[in-house]
TORKE-338880 format. One record per residue: x, y, z of N, C-alpha, C, O in turn. Coordinates in steps of 0.02 Angstrom, whole numbers, plus 50000, padded with zeros to 5 digits. Example, Ala and Ser with C-alpha at 12.3 -4.5 7.8 and 13.67 -1.06 7.14 Angstrom:
<nodes>
<<50660 49716 50390> <50615 49775 50390> <50660 49835 50390> <50712 49834 50423>>;
<<50642 49888 50354> <50684 49947 50357> <50645 50002 50394> <50670 50057 50402>>;
</nodes>
This chain:
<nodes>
<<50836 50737 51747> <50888 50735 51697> <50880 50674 51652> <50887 50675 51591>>;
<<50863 50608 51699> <50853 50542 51660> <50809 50565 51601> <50826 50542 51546>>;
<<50731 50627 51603> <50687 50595 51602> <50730 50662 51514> <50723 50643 51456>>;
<<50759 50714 51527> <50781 50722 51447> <50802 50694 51422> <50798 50694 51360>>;
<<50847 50642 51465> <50899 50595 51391> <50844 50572 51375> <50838 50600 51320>>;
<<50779 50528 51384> <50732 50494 51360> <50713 50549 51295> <50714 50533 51235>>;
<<50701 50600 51316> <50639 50645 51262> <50713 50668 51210> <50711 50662 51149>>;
<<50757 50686 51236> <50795 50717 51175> <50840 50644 51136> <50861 50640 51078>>;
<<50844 50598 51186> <50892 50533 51132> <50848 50495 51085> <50877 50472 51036>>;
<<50770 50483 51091> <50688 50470 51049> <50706 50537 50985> <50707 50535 50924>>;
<<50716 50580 51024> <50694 50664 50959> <50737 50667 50901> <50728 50698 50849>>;
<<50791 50625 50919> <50879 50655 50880> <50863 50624 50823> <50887 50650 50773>>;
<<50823 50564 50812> <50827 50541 50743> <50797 50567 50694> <50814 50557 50636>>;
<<50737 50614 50716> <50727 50648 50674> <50729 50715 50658> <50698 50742 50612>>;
<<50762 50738 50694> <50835 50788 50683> <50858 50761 50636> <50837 50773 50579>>;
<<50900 50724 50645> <50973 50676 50581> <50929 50679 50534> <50947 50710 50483>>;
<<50861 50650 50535> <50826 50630 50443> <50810 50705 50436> <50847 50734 50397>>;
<<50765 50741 50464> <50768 50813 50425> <50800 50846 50401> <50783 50881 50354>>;
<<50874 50847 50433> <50950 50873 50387> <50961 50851 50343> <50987 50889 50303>>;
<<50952 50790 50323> <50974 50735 50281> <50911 50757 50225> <50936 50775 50172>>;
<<50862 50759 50224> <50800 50769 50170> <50773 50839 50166> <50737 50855 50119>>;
<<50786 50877 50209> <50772 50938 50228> <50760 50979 50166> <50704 51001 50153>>;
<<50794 50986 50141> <50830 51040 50062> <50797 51002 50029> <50828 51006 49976>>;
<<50752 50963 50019> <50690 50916 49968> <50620 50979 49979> <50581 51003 49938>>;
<<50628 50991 50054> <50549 51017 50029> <50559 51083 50026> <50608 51102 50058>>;
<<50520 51137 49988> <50522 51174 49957> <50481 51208 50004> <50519 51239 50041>>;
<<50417 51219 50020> <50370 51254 50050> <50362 51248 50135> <50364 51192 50162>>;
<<50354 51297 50167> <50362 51287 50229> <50307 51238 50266> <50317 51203 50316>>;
<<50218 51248 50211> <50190 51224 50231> <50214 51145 50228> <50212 51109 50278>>;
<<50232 51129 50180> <50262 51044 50164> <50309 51016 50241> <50300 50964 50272>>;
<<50356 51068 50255> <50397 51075 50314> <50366 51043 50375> <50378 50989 50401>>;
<<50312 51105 50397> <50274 51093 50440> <50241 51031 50440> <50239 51005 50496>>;
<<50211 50991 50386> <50170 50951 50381> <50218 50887 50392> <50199 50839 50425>>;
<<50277 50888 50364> <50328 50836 50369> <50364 50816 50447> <50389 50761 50460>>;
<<50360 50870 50492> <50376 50878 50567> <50335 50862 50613> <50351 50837 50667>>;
<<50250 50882 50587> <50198 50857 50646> <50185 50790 50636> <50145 50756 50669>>;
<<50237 50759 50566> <50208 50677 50537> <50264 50650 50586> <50253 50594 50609>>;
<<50306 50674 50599> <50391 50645 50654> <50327 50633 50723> <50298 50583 50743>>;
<<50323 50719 50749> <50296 50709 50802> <50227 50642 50805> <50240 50598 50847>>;
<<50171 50633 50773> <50122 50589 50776> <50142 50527 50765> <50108 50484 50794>>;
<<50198 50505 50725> <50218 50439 50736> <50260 50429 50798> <50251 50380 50833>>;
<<50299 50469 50810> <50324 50463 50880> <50289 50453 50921> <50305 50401 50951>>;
<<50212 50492 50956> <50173 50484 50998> <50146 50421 50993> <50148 50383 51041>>;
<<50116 50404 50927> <50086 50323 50925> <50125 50256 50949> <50106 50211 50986>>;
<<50190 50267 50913> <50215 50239 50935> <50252 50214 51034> <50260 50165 51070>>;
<<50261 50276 51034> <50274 50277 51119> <50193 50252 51143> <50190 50205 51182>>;
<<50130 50285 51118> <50073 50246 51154> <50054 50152 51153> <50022 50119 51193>>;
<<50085 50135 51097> <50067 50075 51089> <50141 50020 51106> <50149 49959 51098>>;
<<50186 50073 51133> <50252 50015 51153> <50222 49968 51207> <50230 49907 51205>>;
<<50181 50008 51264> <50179 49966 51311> <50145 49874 51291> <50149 49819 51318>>;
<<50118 49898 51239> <50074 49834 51198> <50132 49795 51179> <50115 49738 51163>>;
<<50188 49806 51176> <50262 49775 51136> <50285 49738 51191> <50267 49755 51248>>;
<<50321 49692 51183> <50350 49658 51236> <50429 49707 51239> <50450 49732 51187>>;
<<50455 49712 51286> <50498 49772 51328> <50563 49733 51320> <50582 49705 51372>>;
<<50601 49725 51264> <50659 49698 51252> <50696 49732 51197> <50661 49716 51148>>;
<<50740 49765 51176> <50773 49787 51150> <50811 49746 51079> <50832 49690 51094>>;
<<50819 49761 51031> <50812 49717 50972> <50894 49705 50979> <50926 49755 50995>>;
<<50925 49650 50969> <50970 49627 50956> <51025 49648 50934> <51017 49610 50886>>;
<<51102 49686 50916> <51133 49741 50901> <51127 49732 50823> <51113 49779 50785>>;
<<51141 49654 50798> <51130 49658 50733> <51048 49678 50703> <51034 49686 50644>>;
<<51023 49680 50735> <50945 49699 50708> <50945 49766 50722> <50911 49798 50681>>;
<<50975 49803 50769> <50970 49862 50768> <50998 49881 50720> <50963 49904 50675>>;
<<51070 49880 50713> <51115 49896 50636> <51079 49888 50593> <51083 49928 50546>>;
<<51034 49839 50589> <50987 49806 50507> <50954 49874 50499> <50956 49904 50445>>;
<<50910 49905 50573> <50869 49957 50558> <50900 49994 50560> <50867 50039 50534>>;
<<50957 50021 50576> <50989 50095 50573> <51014 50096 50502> <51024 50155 50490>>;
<<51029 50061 50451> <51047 50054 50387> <50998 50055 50356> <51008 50093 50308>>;
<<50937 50033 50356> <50874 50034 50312> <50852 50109 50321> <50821 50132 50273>>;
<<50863 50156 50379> <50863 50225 50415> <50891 50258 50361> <50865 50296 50320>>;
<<50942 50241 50367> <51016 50292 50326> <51001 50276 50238> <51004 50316 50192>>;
<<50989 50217 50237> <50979 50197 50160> <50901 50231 50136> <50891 50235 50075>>;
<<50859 50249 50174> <50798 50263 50165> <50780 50358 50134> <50738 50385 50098>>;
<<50843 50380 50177> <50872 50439 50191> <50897 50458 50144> <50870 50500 50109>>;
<<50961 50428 50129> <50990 50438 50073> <50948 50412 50009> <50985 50423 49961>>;
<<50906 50391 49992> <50864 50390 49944> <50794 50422 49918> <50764 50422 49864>>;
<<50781 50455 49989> <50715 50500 49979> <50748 50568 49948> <50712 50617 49942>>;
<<50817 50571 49929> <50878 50643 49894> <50837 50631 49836> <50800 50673 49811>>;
<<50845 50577 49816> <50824 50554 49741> <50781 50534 49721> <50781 50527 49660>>;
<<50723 50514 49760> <50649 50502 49773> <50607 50526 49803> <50578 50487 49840>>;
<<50583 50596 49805> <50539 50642 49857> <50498 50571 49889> <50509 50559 49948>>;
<<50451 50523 49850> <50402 50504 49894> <50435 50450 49922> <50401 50399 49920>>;
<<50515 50440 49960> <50534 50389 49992> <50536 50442 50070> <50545 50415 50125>>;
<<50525 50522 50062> <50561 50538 50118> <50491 50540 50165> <50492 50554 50225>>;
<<50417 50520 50118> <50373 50525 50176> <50359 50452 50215> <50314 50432 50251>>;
<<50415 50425 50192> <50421 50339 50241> <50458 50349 50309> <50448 50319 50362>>;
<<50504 50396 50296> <50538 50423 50351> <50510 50406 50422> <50529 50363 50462>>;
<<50456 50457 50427> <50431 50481 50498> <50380 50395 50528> <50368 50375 50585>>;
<<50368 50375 50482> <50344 50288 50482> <50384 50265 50525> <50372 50248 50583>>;
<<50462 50263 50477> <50522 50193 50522> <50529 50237 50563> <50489 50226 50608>>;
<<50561 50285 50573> <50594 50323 50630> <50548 50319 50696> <50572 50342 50749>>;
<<50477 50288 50695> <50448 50299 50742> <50440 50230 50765> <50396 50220 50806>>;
<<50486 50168 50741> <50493 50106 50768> <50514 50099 50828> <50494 50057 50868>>;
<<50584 50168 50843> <50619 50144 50896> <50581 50146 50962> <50593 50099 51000>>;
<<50537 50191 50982> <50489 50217 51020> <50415 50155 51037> <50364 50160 51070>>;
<<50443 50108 50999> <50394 50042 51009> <50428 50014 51059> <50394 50007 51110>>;
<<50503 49990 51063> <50555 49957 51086> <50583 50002 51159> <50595 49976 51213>>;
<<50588 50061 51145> <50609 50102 51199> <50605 50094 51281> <50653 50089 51319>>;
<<50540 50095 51298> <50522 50096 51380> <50515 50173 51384> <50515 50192 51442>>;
<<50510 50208 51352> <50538 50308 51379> <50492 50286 51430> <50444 50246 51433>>;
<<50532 50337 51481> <50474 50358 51537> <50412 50406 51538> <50360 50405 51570>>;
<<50439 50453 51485> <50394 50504 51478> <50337 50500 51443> <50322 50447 51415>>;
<<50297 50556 51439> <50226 50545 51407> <50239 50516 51331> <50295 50507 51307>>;
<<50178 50503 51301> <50170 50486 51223> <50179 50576 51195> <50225 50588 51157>>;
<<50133 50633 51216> <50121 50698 51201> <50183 50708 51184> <50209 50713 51128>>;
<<50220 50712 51277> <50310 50756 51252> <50360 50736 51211> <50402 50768 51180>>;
<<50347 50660 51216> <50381 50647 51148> <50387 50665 51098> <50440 50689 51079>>;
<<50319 50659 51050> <50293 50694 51002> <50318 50751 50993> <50363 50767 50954>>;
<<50279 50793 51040> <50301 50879 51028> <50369 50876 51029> <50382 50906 50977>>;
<<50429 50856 51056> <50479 50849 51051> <50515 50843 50987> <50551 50884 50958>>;
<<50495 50774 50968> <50510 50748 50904> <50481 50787 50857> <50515 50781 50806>>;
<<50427 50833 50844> <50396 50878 50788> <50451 50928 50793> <50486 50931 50742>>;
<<50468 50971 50846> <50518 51035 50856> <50596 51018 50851> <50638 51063 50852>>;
<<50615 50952 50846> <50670 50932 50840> <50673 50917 50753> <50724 50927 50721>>;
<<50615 50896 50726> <50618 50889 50649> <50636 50955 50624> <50686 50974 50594>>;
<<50574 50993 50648> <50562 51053 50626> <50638 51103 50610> <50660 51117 50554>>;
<<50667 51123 50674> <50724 51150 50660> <50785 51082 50623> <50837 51112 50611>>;
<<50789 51037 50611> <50819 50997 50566> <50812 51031 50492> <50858 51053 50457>>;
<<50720 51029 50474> <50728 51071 50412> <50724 51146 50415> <50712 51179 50364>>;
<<50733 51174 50471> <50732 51244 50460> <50808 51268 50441> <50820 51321 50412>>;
<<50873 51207 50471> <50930 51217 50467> <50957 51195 50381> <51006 51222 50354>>;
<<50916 51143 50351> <50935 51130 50314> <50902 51176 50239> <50916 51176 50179>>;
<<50862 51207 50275> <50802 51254 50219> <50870 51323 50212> <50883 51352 50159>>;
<<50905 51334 50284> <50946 51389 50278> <50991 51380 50234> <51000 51419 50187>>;
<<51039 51303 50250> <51073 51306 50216> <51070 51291 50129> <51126 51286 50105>>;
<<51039 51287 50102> <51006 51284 50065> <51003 51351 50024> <51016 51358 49965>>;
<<50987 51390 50059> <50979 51473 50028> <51027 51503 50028> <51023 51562 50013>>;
<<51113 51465 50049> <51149 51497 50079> <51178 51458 50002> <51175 51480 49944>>;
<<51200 51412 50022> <51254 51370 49959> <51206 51372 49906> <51241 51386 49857>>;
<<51148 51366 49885> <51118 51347 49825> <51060 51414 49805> <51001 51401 49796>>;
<<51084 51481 49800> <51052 51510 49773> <50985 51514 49730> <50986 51484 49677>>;
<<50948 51537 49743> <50895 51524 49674> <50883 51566 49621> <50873 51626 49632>>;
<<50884 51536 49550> <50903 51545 49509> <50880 51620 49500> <50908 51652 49455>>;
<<50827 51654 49540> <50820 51733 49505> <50876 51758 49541> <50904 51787 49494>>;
<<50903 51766 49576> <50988 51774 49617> <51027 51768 49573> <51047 51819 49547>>;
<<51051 51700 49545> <51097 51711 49505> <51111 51728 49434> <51169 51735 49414>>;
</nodes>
């Protein structure tokens, strides 16, 4: 049970950023390519934590990075090429972490957790924002 909170509480952030930028990409291939970039920084990162010294960043440093997160987020709306920085920071926390689990399940985790992020946000998308031969 420990070892999901590890793989799904690592995965959720990029869930949150794919909802959040999701309705930016247009093509599924772009989609796909934007989800296996979540998953591969996730894995690197989980491979090279053990190289990190095993301390957890400070609450105000965490806030610093969860705002540079959200601010990064909310600006790749209005800047397509801020949202491929995304899968970069989001894969900081996984330096700091300890997960128990592999570098792989992470990854794959974090790719299928992006993935339906923009598959939810691709829906909604088609749902509220019609395209223009529709309307």
């Amino acid at each position: 049970m420990r070892l999901l909170f590890f793989v799904l509480g690592f995965g959720l952030d990029s869930l949150l950023a794919s909802l959040i930028v999701g309705s930016l990409l247009r093509s599924w291939r772009e989609r796909f390519g934007f989800a296996l970039a979540f998953g591969a920084f996730d894995s690197a990162a989980a491979l090279a934590g053990p190289l990190w010294p095993r301390h957890m960043p400070q609450p105000p440093a965490f806030a610093a990075y969860l705002m540079c997160v959200v601010v990064l987020a909310v600006g790749a709306r209005y800047n397509r090429a801020l949202c491929y920085l995304l899968p970069l920071l989001l894969g900081v926390d996984n330096l700091f972490g300890g997960a128990p689990a592999s570098a792989l399940s992470l990854g794959a985790d974090s790719a299928l957790l992006s993935l339906l992020g923009l598959s939810l946000a691709a829906f909604g998308r088609s749902i509220f924002l019609p395209s223009r031969a529709e309307a």
